[in-house]
The first five atom37 places (N, CA, C, CB, O) and aatype in JSON, in Angstrom:
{
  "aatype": [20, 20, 20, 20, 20, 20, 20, 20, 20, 20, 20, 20, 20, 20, 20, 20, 20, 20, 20, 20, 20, 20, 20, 20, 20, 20, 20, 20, 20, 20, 20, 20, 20, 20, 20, 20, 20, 20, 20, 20, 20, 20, 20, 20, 20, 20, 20, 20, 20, 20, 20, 20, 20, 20, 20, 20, 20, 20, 20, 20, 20, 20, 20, 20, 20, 20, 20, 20, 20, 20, 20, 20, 20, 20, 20, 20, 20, 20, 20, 20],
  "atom_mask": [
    [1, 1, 1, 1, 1],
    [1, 1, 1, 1, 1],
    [1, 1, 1, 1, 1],
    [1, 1, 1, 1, 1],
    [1, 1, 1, 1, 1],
    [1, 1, 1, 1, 1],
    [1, 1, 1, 1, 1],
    [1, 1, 1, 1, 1],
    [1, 1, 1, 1, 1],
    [1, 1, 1, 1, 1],
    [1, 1, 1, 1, 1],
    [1, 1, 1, 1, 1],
    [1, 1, 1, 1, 1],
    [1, 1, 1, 1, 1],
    [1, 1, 1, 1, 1],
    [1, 1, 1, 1, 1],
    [1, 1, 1, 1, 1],
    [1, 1, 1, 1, 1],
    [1, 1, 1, 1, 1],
    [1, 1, 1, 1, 1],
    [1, 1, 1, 1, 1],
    [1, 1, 1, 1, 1],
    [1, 1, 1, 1, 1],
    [1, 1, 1, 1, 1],
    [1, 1, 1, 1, 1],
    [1, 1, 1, 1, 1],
    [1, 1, 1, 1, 1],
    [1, 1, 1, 1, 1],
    [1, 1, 1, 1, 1],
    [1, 1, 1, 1, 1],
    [1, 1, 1, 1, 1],
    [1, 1, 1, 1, 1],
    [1, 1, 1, 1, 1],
    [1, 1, 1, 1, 1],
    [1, 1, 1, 1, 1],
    [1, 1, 1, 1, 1],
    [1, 1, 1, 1, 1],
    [1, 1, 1, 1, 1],
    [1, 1, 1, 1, 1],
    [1, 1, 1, 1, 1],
    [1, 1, 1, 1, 1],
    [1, 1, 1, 1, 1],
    [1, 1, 1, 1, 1],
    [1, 1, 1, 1, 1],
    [1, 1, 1, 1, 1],
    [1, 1, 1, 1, 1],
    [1, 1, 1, 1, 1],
    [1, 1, 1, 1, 1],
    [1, 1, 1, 1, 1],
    [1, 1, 1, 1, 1],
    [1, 1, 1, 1, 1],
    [1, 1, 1, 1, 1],
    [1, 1, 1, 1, 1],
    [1, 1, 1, 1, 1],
    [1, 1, 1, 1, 1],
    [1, 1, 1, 1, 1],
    [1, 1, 1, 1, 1],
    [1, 1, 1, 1, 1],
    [1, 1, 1, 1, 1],
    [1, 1, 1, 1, 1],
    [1, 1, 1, 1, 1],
    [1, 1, 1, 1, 1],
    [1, 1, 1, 1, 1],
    [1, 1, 1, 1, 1],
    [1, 1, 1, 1, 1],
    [1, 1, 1, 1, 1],
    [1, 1, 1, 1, 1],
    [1, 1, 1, 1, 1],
    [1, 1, 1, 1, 1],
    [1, 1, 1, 1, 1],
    [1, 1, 1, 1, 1],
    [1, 1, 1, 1, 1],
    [1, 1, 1, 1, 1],
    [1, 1, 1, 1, 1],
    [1, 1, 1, 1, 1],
    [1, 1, 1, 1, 1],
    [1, 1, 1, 1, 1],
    [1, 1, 1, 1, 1],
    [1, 1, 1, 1, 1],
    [1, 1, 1, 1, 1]
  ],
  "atom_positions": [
    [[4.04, 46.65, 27.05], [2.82, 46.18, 27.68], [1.62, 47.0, 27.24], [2.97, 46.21, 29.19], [0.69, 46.35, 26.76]],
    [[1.46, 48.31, 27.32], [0.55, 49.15, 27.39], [-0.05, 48.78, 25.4], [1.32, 50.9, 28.02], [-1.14, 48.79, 24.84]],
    [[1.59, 48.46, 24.88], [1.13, 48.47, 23.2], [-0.04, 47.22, 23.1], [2.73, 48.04, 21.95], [-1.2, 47.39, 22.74]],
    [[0.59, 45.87, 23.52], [-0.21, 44.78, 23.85], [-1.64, 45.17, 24.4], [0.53, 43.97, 24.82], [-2.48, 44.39, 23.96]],
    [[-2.05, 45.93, 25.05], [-3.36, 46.63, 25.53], [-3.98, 47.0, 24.27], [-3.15, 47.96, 26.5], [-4.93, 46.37, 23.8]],
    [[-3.47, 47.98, 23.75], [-3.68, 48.46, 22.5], [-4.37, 47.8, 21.37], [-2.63, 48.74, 22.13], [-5.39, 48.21, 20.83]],
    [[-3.53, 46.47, 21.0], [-3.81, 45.4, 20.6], [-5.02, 44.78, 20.77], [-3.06, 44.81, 20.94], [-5.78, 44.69, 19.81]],
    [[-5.34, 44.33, 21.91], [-6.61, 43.73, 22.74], [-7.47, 44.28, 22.4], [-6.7, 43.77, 24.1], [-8.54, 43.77, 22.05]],
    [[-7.23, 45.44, 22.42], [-8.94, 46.33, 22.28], [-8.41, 46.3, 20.84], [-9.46, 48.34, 23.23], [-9.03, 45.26, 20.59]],
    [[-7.89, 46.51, 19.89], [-8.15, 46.84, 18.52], [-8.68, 45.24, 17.97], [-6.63, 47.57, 17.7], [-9.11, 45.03, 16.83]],
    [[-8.58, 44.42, 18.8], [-9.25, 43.09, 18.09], [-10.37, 43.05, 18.42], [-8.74, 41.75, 18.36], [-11.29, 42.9, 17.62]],
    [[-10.56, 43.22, 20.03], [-11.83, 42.87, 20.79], [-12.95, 43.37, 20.03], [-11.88, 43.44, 22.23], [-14.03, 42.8, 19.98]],
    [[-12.49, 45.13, 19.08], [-13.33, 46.2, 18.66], [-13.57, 45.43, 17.16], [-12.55, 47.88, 18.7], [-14.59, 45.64, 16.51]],
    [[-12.73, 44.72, 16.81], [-12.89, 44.18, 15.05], [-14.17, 42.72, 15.21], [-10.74, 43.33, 14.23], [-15.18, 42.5, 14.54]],
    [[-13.66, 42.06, 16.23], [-14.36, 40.94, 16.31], [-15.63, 41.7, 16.8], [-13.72, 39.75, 17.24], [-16.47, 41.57, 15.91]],
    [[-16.04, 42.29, 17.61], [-17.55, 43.19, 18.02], [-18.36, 43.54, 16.93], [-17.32, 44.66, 18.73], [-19.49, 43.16, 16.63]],
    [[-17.39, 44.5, 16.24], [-17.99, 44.93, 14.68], [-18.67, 43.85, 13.63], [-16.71, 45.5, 13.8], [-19.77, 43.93, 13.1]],
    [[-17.75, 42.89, 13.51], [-17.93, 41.65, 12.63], [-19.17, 40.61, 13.4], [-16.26, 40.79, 12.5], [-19.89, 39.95, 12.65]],
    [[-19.33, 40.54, 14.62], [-20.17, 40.04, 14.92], [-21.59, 40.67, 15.25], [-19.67, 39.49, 15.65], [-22.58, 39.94, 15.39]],
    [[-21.64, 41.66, 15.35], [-22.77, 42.9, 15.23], [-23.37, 42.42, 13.68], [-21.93, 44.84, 15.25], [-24.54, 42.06, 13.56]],
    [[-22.2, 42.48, 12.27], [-23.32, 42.28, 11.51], [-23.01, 41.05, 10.77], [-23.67, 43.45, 10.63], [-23.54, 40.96, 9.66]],
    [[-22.32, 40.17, 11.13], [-22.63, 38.84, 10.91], [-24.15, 38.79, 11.59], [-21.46, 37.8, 11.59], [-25.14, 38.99, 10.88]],
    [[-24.24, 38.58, 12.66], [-25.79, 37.9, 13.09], [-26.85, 38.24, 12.62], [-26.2, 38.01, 14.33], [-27.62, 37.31, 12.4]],
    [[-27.37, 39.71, 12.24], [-28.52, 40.01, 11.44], [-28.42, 39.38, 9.74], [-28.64, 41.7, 11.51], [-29.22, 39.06, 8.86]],
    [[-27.35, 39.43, 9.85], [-27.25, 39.03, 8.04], [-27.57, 37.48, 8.2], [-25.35, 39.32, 7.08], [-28.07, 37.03, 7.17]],
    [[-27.36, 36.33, 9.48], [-27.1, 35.49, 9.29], [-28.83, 34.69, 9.52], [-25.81, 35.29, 10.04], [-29.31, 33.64, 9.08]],
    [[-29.39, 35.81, 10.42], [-30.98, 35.48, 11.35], [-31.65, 36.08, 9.47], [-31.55, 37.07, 13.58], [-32.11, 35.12, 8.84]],
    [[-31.68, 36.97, 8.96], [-32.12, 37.23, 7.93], [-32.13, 36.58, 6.52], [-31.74, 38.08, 7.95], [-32.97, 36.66, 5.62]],
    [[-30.87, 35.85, 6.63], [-30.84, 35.15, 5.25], [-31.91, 33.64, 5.83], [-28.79, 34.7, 4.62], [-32.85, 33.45, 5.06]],
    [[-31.85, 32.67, 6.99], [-32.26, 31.88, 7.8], [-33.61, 31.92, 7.52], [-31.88, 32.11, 9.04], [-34.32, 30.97, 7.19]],
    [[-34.04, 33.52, 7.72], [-35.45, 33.1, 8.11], [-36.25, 33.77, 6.27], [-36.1, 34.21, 10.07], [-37.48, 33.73, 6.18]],
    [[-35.62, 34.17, 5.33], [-36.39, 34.9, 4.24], [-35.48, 33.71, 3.35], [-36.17, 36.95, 3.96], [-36.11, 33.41, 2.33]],
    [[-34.57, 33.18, 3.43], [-33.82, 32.59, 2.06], [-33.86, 31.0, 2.33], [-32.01, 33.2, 1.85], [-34.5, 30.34, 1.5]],
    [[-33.17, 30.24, 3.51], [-33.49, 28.8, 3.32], [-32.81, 28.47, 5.19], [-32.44, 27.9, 1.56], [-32.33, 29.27, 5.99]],
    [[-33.0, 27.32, 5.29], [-33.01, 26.98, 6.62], [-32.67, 25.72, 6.62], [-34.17, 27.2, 7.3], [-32.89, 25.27, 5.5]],
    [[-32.1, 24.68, 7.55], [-31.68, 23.5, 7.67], [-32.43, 22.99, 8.43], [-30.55, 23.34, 7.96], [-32.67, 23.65, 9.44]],
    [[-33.03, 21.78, 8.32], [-34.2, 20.98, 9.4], [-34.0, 19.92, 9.66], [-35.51, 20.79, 9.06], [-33.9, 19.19, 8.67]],
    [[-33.89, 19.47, 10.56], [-33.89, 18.06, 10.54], [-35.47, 17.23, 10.79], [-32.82, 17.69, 11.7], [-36.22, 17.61, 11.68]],
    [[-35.88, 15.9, 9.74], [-36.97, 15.39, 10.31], [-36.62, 14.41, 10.75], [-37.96, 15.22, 9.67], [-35.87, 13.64, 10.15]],
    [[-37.1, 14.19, 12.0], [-37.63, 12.49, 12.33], [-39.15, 11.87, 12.48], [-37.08, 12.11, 13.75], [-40.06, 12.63, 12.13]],
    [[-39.47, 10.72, 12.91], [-40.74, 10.14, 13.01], [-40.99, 9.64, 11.6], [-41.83, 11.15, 13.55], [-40.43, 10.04, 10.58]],
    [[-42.1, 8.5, 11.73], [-42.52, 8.27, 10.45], [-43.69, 8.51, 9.65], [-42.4, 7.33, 10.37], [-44.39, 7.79, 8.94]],
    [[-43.7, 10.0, 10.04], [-44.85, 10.8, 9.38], [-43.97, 11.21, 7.81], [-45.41, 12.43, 10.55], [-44.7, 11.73, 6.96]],
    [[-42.97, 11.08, 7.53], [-42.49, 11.76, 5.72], [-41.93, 9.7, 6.12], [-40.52, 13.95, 5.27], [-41.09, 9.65, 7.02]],
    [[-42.26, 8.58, 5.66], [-41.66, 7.61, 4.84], [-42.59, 7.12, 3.94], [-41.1, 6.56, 5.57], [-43.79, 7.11, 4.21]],
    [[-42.22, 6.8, 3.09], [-40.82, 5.9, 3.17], [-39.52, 7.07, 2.38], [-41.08, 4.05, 2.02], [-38.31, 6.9, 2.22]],
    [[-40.56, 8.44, 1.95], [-39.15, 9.53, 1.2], [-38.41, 9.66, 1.96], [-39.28, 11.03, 0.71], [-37.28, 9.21, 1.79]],
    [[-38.74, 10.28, 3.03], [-37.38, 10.59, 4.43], [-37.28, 9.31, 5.27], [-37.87, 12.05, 5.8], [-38.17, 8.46, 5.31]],
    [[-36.01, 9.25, 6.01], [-36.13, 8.01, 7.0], [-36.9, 6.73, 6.32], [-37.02, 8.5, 8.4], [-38.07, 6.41, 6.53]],
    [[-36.28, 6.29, 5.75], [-36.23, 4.66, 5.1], [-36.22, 3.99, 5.8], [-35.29, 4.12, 4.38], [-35.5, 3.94, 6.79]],
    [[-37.19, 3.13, 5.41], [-36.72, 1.62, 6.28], [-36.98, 1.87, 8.06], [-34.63, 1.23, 5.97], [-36.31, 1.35, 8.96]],
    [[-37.84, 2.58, 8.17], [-38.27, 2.78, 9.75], [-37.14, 2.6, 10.82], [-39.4, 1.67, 10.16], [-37.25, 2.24, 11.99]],
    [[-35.6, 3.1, 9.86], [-34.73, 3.55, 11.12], [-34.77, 4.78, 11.87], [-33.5, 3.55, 10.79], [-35.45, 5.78, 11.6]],
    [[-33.96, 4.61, 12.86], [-33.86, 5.57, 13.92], [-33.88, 6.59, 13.98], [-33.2, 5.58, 14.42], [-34.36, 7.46, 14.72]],
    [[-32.81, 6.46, 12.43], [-31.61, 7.96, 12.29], [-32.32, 9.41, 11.74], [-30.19, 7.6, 10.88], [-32.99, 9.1, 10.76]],
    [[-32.38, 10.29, 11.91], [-32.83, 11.13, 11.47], [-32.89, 12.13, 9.91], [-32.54, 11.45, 12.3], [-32.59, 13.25, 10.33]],
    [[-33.06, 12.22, 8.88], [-32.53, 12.99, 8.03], [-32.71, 14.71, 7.77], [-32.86, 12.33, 7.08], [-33.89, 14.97, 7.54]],
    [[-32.24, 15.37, 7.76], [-31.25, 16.74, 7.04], [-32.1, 16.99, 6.23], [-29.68, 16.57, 6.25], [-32.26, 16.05, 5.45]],
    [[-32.89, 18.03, 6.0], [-33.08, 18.59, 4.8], [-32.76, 20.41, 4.61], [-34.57, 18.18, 4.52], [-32.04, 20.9, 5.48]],
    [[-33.21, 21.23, 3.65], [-32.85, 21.96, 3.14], [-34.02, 22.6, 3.07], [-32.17, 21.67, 2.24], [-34.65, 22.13, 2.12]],
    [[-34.79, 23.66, 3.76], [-36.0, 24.37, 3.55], [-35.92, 25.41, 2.73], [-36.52, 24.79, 4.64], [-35.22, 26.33, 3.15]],
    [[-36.35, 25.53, 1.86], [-36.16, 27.0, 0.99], [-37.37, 27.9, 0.49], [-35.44, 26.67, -0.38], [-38.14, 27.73, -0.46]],
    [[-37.31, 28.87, 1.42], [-37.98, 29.84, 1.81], [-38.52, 30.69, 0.37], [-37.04, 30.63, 2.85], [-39.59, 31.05, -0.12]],
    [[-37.03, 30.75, 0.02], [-37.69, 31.43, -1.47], [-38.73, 31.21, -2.54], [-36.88, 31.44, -2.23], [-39.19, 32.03, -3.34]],
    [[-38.99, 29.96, -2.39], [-39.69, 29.62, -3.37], [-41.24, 29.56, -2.61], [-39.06, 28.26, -4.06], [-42.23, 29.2, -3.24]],
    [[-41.28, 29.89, -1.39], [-42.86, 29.97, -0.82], [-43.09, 31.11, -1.02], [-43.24, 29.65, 0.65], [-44.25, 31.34, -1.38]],
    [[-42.3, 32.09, -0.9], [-42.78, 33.62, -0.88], [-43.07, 33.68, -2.49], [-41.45, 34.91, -0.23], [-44.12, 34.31, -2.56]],
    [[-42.83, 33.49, -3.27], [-43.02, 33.43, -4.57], [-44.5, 32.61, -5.17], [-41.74, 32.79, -5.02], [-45.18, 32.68, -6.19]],
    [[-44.52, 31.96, -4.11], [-45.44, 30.78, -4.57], [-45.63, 29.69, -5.96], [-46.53, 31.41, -4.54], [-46.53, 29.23, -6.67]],
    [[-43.87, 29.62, -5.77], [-43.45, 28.95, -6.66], [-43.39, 27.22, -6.64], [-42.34, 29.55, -6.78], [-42.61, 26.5, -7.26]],
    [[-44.68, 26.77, -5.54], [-44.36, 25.33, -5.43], [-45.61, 24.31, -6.43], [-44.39, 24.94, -3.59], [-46.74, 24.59, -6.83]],
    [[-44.78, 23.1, -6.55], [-45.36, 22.52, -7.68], [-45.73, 21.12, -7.0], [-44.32, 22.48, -9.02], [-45.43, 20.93, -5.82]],
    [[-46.41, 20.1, -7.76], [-46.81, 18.33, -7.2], [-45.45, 18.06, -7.14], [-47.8, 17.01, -8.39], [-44.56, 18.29, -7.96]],
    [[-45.41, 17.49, -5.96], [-44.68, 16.6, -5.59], [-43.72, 17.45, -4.62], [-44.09, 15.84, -6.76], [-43.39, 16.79, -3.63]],
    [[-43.33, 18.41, -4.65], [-42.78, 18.96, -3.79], [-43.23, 18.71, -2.26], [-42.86, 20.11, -4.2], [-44.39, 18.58, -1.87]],
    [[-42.25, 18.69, -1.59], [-42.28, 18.51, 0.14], [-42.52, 19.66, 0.9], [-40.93, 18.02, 0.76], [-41.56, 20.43, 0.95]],
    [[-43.55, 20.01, 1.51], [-43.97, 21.38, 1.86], [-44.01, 21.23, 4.02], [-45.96, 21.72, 0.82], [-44.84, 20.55, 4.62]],
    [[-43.04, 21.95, 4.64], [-42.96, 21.94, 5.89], [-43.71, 22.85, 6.34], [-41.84, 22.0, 6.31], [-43.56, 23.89, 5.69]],
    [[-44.77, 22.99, 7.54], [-45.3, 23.73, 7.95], [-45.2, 23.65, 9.98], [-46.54, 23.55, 7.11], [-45.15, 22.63, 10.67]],
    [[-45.2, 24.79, 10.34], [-44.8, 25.18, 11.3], [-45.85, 25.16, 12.5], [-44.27, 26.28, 10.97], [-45.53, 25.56, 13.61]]
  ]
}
């Protein structure tokens, strides 16, 4: 029993660790490298959301290329 104790805490202590720096690595890559968005409304059609359905679409924000100021015509630029 007491070994099983043992156990408990040697996971409880691995999963703590791993989640300590999972989350900064995960809030850091998020907010400096790229981000997932979803748009709706029909302020982006007919490129996003076609056809004045409902459904919403997914995109892919990528951070990197603003800090660089690497954007060009035609590119889709989200602002906050």
């Amino acid at each position: 029993m007491a070994q099983a104790q043992g156990l408990g805490k040697k996971y409880m202590k691995a999963f703590f660790k791993g989640f300590f720096i999972a989350v900064p690595v995960t809030v850091t890559f998020l907010d400096r490298v790229a981000c997932v968005a979803r748009v709706e409304g029909a302020s982006m059609q007919p490129s996003l959301n076609p056809g004045g359905r409902q459904a919403s679409d997914v995109v892919l924000l990528n951070h990197w290329s603003i800090r660089n100021y690497d954007v060009q015509r035609g590119d889709i630029v989200s602002l906050v």
